[in-house]
N, CA, C and O of each residue as an XYZ file, in Angstrom:
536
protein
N     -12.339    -27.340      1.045
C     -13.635    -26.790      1.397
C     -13.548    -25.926      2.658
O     -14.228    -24.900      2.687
N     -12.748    -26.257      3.739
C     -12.680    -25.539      4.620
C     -12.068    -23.947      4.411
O     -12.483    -22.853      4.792
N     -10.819    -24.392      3.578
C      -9.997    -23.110      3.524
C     -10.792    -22.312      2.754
O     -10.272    -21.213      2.565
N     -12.452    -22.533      1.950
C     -13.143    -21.700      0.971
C     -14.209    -21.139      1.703
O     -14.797    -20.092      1.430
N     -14.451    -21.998      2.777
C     -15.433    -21.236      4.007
C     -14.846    -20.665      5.317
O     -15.435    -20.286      6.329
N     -12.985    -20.723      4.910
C     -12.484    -19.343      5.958
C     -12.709    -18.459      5.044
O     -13.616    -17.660      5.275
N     -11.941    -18.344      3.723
C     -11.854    -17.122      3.536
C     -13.304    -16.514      3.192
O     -13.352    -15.360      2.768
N     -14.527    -17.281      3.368
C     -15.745    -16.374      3.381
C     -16.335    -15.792      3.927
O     -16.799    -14.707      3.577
N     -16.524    -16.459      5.166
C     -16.369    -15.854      6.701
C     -15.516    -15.044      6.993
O     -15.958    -14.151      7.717
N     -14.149    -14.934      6.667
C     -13.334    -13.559      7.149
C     -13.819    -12.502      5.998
O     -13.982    -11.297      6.193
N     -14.037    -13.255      4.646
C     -14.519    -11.273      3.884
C     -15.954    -10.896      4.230
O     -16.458     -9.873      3.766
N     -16.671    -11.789      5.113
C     -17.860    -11.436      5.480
C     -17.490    -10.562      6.895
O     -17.960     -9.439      7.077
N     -16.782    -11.082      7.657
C     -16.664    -10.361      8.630
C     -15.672     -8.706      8.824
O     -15.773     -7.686      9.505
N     -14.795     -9.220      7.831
C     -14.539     -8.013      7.230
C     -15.219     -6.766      6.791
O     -15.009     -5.607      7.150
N     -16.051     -7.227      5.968
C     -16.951     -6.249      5.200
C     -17.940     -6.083      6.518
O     -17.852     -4.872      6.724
N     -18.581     -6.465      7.243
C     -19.718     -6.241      8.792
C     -18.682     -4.979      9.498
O     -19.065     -3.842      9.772
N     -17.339     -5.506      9.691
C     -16.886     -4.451     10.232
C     -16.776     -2.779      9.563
O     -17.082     -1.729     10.127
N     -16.247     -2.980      8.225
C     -16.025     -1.750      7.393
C     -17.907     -0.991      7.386
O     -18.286      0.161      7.599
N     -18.629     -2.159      7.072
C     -20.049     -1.577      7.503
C     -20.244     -0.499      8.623
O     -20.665      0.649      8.475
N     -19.784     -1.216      9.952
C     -20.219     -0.672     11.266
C     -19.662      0.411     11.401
O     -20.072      1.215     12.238
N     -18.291      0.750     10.370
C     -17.293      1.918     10.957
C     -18.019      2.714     10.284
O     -18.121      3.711     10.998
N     -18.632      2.895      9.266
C     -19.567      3.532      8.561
C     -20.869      4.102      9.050
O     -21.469      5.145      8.790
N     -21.049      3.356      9.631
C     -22.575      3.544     10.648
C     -22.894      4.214     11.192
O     -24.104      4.386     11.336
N     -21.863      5.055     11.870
C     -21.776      6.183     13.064
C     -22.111      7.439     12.990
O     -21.365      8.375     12.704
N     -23.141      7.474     13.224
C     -23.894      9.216     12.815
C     -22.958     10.299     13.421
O     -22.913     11.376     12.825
N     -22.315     10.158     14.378
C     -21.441     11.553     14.331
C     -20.275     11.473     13.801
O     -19.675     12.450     13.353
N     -19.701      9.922     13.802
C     -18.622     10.505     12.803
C     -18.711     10.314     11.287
O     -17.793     10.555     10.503
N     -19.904      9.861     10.972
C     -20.388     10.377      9.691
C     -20.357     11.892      9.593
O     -19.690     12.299      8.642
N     -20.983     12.921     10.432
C     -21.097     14.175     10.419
C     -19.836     14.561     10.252
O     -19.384     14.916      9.163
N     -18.956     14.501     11.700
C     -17.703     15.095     11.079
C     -16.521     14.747     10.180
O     -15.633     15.579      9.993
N     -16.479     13.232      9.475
C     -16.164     13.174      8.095
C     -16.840     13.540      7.082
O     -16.223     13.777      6.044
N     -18.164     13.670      7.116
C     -18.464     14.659      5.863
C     -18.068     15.658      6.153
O     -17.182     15.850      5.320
N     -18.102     16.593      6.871
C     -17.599     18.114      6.918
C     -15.900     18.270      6.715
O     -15.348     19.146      6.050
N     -15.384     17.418      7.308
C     -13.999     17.226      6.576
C     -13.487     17.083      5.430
O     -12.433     17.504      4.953
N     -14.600     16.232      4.870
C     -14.761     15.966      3.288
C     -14.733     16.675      2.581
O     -13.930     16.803      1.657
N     -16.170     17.695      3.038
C     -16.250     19.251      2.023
C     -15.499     19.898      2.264
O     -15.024     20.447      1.270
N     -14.888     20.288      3.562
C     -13.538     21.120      3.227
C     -12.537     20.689      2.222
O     -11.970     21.403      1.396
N     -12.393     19.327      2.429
C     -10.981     18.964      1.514
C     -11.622     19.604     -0.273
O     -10.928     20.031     -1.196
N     -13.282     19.424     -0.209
C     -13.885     19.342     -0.908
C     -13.883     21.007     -1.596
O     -14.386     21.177     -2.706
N     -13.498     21.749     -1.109
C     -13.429     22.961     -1.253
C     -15.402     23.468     -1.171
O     -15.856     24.440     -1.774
N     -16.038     22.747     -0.502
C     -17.671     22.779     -0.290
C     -18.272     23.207      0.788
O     -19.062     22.623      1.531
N     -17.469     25.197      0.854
C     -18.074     25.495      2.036
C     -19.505     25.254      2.726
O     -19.701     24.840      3.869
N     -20.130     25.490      2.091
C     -21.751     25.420      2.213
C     -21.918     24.233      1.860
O     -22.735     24.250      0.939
N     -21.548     23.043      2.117
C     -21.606     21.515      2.180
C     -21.000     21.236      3.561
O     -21.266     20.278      4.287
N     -20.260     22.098      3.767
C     -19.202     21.724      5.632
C     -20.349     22.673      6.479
O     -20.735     22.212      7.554
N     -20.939     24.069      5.993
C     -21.732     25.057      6.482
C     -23.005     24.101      7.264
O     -23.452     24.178      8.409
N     -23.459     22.936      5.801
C     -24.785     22.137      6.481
C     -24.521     21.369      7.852
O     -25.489     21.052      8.543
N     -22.882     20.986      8.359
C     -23.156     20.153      9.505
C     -22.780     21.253     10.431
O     -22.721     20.782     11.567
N     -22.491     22.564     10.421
C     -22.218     23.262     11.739
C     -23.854     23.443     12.934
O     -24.844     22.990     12.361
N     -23.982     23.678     13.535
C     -24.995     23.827     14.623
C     -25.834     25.290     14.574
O     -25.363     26.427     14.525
N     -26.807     24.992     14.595
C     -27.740     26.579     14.663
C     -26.869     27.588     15.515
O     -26.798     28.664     14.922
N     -26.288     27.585     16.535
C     -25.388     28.622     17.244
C     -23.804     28.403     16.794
O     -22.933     28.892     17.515
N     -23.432     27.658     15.585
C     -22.380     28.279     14.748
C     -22.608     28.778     13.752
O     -21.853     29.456     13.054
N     -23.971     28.412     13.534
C     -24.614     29.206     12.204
C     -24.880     30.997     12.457
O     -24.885     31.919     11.641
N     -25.094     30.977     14.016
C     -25.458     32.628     13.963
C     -24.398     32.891     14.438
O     -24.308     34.117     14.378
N     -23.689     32.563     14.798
C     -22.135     33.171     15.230
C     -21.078     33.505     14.099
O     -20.115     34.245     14.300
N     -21.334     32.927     12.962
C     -20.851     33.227     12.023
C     -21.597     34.123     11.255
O     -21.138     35.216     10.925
N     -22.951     33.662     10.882
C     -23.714     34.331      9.624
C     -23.711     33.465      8.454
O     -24.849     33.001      8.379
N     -23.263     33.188      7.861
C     -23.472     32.923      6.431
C     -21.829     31.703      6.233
O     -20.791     31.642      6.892
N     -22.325     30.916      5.016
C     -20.887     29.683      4.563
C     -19.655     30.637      4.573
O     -18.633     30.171      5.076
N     -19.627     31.427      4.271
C     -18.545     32.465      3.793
C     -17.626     32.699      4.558
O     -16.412     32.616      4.367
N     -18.371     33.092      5.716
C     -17.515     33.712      6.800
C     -17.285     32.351      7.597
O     -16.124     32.363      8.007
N     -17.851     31.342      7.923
C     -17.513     30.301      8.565
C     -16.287     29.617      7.517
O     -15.350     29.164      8.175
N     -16.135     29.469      6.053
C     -15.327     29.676      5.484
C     -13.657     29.888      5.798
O     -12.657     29.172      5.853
N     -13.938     31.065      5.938
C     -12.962     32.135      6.240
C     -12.436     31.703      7.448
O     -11.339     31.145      7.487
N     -13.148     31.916      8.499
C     -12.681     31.463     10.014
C     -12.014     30.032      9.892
O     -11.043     29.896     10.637
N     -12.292     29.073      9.205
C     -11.549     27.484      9.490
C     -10.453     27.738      8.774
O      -9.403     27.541      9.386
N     -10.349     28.153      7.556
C      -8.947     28.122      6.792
C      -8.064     28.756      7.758
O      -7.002     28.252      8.123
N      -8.671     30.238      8.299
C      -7.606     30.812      9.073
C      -7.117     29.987     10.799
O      -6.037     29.561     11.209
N      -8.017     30.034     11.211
C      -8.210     29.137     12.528
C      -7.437     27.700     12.542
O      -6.521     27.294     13.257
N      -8.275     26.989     11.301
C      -8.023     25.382     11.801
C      -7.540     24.789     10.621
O      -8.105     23.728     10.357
N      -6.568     25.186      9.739
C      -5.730     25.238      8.737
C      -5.595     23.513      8.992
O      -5.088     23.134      7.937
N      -5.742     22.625      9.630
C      -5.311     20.944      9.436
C      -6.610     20.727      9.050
O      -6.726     20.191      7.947
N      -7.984     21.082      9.854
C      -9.740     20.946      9.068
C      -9.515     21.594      7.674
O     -10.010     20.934      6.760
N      -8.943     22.622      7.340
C      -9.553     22.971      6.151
C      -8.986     21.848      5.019
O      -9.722     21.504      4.094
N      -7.660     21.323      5.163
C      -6.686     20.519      4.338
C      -6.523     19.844      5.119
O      -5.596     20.288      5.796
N      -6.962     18.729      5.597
C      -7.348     17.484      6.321
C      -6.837     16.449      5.298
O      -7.246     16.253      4.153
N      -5.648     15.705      6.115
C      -5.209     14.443      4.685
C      -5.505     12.808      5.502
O      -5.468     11.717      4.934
N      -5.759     13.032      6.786
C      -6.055     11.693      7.394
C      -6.762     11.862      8.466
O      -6.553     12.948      9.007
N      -7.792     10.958      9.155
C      -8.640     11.134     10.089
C      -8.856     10.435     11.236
O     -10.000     10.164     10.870
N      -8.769      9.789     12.514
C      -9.043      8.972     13.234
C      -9.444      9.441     13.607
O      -9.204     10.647     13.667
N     -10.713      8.661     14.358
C     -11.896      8.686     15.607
C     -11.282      7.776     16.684
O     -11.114      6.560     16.769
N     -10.897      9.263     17.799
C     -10.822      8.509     18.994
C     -12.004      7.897     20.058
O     -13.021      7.225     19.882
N     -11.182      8.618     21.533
C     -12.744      8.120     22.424
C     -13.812      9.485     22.178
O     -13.758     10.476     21.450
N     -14.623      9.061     23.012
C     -16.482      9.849     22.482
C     -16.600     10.425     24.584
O     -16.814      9.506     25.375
N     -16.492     11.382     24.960
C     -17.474     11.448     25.963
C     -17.854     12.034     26.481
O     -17.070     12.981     26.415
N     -18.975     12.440     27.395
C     -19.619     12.985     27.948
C     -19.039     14.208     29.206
O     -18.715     13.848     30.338
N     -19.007     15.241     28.878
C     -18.808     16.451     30.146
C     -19.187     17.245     30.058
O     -19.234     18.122     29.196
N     -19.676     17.032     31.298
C     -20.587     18.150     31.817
C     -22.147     17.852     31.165
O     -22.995     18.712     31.405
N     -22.464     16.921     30.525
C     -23.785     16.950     29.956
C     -23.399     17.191     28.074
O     -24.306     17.051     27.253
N     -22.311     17.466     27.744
C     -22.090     17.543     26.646
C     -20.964     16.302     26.072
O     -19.944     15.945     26.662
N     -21.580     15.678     24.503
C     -20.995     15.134     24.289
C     -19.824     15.531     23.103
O     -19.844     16.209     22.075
N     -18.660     14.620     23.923
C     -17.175     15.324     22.801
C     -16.631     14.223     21.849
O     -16.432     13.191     22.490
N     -16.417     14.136     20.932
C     -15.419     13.253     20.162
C     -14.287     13.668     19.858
O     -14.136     14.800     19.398
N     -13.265     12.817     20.061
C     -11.955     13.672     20.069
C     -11.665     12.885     18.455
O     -11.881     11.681     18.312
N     -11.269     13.567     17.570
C     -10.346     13.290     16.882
C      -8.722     13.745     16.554
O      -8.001     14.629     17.017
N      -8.556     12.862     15.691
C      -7.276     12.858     15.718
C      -6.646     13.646     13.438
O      -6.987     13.013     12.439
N      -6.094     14.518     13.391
C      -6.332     14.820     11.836
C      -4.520     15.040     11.522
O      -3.676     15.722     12.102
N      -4.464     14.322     10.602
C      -3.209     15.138      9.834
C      -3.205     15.777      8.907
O      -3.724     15.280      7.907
N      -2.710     16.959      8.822
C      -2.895     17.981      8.098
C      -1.905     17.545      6.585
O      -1.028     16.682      6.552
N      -2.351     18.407      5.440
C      -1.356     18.106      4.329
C       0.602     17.910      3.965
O       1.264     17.515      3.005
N       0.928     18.484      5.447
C       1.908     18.333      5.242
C       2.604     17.635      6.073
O       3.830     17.739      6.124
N       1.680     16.552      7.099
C       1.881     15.056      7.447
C       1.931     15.346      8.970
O       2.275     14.353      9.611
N       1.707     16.317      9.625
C       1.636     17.365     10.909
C       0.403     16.121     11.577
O      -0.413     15.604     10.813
N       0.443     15.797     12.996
C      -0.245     15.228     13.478
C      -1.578     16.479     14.473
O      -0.929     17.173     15.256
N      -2.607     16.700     14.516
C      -3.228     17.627     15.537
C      -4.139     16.685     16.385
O      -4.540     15.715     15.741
N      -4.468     16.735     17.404
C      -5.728     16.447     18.236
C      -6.912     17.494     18.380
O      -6.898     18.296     19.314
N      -7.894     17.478     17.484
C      -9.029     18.198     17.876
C     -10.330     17.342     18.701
O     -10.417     16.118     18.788
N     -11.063     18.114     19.130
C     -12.398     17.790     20.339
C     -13.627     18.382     19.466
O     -13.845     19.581     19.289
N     -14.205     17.561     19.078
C     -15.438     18.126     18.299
C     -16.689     17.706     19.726
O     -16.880     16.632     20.298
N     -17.344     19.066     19.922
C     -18.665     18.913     20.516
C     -20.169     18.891     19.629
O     -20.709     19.734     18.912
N     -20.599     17.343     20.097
C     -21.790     17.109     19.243
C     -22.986     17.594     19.864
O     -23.004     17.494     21.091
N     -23.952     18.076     19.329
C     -25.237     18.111     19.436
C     -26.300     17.692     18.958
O     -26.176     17.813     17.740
N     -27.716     17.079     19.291
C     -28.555     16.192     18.584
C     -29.349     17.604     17.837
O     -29.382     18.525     18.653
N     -29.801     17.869     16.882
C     -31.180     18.695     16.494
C     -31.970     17.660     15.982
O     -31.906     16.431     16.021
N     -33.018     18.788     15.307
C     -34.090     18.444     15.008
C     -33.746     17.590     13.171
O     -34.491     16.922     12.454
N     -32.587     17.955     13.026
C     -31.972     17.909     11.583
C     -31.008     16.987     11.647
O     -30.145     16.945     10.770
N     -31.017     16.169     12.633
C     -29.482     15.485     13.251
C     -28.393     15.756     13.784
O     -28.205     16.967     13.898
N     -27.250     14.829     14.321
C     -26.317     15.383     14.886
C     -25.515     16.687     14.198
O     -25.424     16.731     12.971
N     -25.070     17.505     14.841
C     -24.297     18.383     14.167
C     -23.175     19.460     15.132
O     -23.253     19.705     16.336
N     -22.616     19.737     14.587
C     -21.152     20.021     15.177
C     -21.477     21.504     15.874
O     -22.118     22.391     15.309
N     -21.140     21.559     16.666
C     -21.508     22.376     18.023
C     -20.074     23.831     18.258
O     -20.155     25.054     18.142
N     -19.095     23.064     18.557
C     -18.045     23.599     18.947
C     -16.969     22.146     18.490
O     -17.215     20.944     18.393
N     -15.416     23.158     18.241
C     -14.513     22.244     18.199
C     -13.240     22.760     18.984
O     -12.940     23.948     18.868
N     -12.582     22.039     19.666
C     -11.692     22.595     19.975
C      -9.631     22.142     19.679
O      -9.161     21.031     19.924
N      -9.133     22.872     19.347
C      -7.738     22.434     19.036
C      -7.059     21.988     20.679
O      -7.047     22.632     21.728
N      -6.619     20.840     20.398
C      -6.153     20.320     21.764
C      -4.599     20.552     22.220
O      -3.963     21.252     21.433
N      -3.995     20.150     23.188
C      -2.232     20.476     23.062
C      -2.143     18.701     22.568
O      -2.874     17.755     22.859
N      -0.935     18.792     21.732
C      -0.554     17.542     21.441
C       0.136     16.794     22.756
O       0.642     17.590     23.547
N       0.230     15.492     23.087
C       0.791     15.141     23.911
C       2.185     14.811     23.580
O       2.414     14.250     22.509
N       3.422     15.187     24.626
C       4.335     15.204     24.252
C       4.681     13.313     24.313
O       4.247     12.432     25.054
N       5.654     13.296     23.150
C       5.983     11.840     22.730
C       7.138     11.841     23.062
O       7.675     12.882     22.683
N       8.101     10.896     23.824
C       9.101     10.900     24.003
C      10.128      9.119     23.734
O       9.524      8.130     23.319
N      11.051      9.093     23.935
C      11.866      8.033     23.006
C      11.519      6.484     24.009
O      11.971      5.398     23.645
């Protein structure tokens, strides 16, 4: 009886956790937009960019265009971690972490913004990798 109310309690607590990682409105945002890229769903990645990436670009197309060429690990994104989250200057950053399709590690900095429509992706920036040594 005991060993039938560990393992219920651990797939309960299990599953609370996989819940909570889920939960997270910005990195909900920027895994869906990762998504639709992998998704080939420009104008599905277009909905989480920010009103001032929206006019800086113009239209899905050209924002499109700019990530494949630009941020070639976002457009073909094969793995994702959420690092730390924080605040500079008044703006908030999430750094993630992406491997690209051909197993390449990158560090990008996504800057969030709240609207009226929800969080949504502001600016991102490609980071230097930190050098790893033996």
């Amino acid at each position: 009886m005991k060993r039938l109310l560990s393992l219920i309690l651990g797939a309960w607590v299990a599953m609370t956790a996989a819940a909570a990682q889920g939960a997270d409105p910005i990195n909900d945002v920027i895994g869906g937009q990762l998504q639709s890229f992998n998704d080939r769903d420009v104008q599905g990645a277009w909905h989480y960019a920010s009103p001032t990436i929206k006019d800086l670009f113009g239209d899905a197309r050209n924002f499109g265009v700019m990530v494949q060429r630009a941020y070639p690990m976002v457009w073909d994104n094969a793995d994702v971690r959420f690092l730390d989250r924080r605040e500079i200057a008044g703006n908030l950053w999430q750094k993630v972490m992406i491997r690209d399709a051909q197993g390449g590690l990158h560090m990008l900095d996504y800057q969030m913004i709240q609207t009226p429509d929800g969080w949504q992706i502001n600016a991102v920036q490609l980071l230097r990798a930190p050098d790893i040594g033996v």
